[in-house]
N, C-alpha and C positions, 0 to 999 in steps of 0.2 A: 212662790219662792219658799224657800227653807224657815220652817216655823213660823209665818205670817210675818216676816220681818221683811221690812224692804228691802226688795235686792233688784241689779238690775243687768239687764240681758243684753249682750253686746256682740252686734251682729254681725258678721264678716260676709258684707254685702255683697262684694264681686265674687265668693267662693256659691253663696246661695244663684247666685244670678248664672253664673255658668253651668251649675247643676242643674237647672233649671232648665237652661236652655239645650244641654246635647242631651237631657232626656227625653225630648221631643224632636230634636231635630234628624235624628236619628232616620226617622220615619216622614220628614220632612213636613213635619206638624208646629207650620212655623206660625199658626194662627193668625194671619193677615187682617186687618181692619176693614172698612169699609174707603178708608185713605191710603190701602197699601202699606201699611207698618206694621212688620212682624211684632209681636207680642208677647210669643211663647214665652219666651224667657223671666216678663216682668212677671206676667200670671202665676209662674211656677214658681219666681220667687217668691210673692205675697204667700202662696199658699205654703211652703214650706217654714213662713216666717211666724203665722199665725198657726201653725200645725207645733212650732215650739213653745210659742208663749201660750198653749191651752194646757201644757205640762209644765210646762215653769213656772207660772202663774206672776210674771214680774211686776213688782211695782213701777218699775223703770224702762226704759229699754232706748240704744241708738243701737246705728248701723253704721260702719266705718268702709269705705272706698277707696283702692289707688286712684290716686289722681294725675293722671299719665303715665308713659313706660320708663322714664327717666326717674331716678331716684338716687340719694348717694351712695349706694349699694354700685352703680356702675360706673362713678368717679375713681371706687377703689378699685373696680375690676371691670375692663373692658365686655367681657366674656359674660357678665351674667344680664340670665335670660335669654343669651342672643338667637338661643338657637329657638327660640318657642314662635311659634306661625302667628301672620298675623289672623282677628277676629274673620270667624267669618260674616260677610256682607248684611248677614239679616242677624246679627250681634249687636252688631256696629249702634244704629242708633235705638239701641234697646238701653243701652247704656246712660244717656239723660233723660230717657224716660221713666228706666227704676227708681231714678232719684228723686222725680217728680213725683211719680205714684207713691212711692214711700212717705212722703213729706207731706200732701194728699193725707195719708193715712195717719199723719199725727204724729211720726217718726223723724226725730232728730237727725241728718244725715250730716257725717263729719270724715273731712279729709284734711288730708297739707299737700300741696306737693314738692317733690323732695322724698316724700317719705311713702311706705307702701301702708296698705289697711292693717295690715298686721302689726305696726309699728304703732300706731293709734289707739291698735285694741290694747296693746300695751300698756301704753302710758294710760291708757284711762285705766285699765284693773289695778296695775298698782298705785293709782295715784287717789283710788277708791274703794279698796280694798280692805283700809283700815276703817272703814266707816258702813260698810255694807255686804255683803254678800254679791257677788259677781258670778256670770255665766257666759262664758264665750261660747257662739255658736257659731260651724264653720265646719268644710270637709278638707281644712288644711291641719294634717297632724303637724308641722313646723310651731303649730301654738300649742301643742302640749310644755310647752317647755314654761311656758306662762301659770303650768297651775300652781296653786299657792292654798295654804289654810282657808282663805275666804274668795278661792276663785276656781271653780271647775270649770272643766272642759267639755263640750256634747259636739262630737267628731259625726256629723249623717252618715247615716248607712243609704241602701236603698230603699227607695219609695218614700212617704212621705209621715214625718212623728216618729222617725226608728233613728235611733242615735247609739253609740256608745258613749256612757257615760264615764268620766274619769273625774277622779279628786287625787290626791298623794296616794294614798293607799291601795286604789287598782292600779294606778299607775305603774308603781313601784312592783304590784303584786306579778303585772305584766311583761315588765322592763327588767326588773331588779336594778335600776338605778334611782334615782330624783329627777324629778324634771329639770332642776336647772343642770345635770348634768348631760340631759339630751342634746344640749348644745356641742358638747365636744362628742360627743357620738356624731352627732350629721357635721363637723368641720371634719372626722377623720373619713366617715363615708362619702360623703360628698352627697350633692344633688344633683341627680342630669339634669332635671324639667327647670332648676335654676342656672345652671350651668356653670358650676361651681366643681370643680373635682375631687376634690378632697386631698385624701391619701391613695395615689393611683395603686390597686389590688389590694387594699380593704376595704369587705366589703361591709353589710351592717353588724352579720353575726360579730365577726372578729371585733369592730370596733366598741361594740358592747361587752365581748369579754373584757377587751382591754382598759376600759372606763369600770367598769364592774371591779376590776383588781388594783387598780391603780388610780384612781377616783374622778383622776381630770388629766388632759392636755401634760400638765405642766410635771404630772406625777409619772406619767410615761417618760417620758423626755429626761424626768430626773433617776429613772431605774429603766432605762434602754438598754443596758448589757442585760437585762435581765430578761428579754426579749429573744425572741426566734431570730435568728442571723436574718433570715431573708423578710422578717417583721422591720428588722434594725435597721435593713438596708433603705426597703421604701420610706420608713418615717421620714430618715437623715437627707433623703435626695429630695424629700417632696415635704422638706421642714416648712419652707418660707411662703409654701402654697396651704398648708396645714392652716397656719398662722393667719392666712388672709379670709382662709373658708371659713373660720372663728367667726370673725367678726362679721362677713355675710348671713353667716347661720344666724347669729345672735340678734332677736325681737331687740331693737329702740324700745327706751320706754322713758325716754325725754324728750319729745315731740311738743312743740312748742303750740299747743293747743288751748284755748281757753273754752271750761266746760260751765256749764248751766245744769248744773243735775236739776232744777227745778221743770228748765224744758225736756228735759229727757224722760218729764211724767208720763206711764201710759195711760192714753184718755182713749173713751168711745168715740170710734166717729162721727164724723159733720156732714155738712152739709158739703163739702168742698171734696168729701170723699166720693161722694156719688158723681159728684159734676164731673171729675176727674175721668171715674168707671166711664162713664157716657162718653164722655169726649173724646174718648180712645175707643171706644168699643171697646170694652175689656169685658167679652163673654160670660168665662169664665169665673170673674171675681163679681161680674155683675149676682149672677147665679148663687154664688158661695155666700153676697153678703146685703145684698138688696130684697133680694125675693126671698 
């Protein structure tokens, strides 16, 4: 971590775990056990997990989880997510077994539910931000909006240790906005994959111009004449879905969590780690960190 100070790494456990798993699955390299349970997935999360912290060098480090598909994100809106497939079958129980094998590995694993992982990774950077150095790691850009003075972002690229690194300043250099204005950028664009609309016909360009000139939401809305007629049109008809995309787009970061940064030290493995590799067959990570 940045200048030997302690910071600590915050891992956006179902975004590694999914990348993990359709970069194998692809080819139908779902690495089965000796018990019939797929495995890819957890494999290729460890290893992308431990391909960050040999760059990051954290003194700390959790991993944060959805913990089921319900959250209060679809209290306020029937529609979100709905349209996203369910897992597929050799996913399925890969899912309590990351969390095992992580925990295994000496890793803090923390959920709510109610609330999605990105809500958690939330509330822990800012609620520890002021005391340390933070790093969200994750291949959801919806958490740039999270970076701050004492909290970057590392967004995976492909393959494994390749990230794009963000703090305020590439961000900004990339966007030309702040990250807390990313927020009224994805409520005007919207999200399919969350299924949230936005502003139906803006698309991301436009809503970056228009956050870019006019700072937020509230600054458009208060210089709308000042807008393209058929800009003026959409806002005004698609005001009160505008409004709701806000607060879906928008990271929680009061998640009613209680943290232990002392368990969230990162330590060498045990003896519970190996038992673990065994008793899964886990090839792979047997290879990587046994032998």
């Amino acid at each position: 971590m940045k200048n030997n100070q302690p910071g600590l790494l915050v891992i956006d456990g179902m975004a590694l775990l999914f990348r993990a798993f359709y970069a194998t699955a692809v080819s139908n390299q779902f690495m089965y056990n000796e018990k019939g349970l797929p495995t890819n997935g957890v494999q290729g999360m460890m290893r992308h997990i431990f391909a960050a912290i040999r760059q990051n060098e954290p003194s700390h480090a959790v991993i944060c989880w959805d913990m089921g598909a319900k959250t209060f994100r679809n209290e306020l809106f029937d529609g979100y997510k709905a349209g996203r497939k369910a897992p597929p079958e050799e996913m399925i129980p890969q899912f309590d077994l990351a969390k095992e094998v992580a925990g295994a590995f000496g890793f803090v694993n923390i959920g709510v539910p109610g609330y999605e992982a990105d809500d958690c990774i939330g509330t822990i950077t800012m609620k520890l931000t002021g005391d340390l150095a933070t790093t969200v790691l994750s291949g959801d850009k919806d958490l740039l909006q999270l970076i701050e003075p004492r909290n970057d972002v590392w967004i995976m690229q492909k393959g494994y240790g390749n990230y794009k690194r963000y703090d305020e300043a590439t961000f900004f250099a990339e966007m030309g906005i702040t990250p807390a204005q990313f927020v009224d950028v994805k409520a005007l664009m919207g999200d399919p994959s969350d299924g949230y609309p936005g502003v139906r016909g803006i698309g991301e360009k436009t809503a970056l111009k228009l956050i870019q000139e006019f700072d937020s939401i509230e600054g458009i809305m208060t210089h709308l004449e000042e807008l393209k007629p058929g800009q003026q049109k959409k806002i005004q008809e698609d005001a009160e879905m505008l409004a709701l995309s806000r607060k879906l787009a928008k990271i929680h970061t009061d998640v009613p969590l209680s943290l232990d940064f002392d368990q969230m030290l990162y330590r060498e493995m045990g003896s519970e780690t190996a038992d673990v590799i065994h008793h899964y067959g886990l090839r792979t990570l047997e290879r990587d960190f046994l032998l």
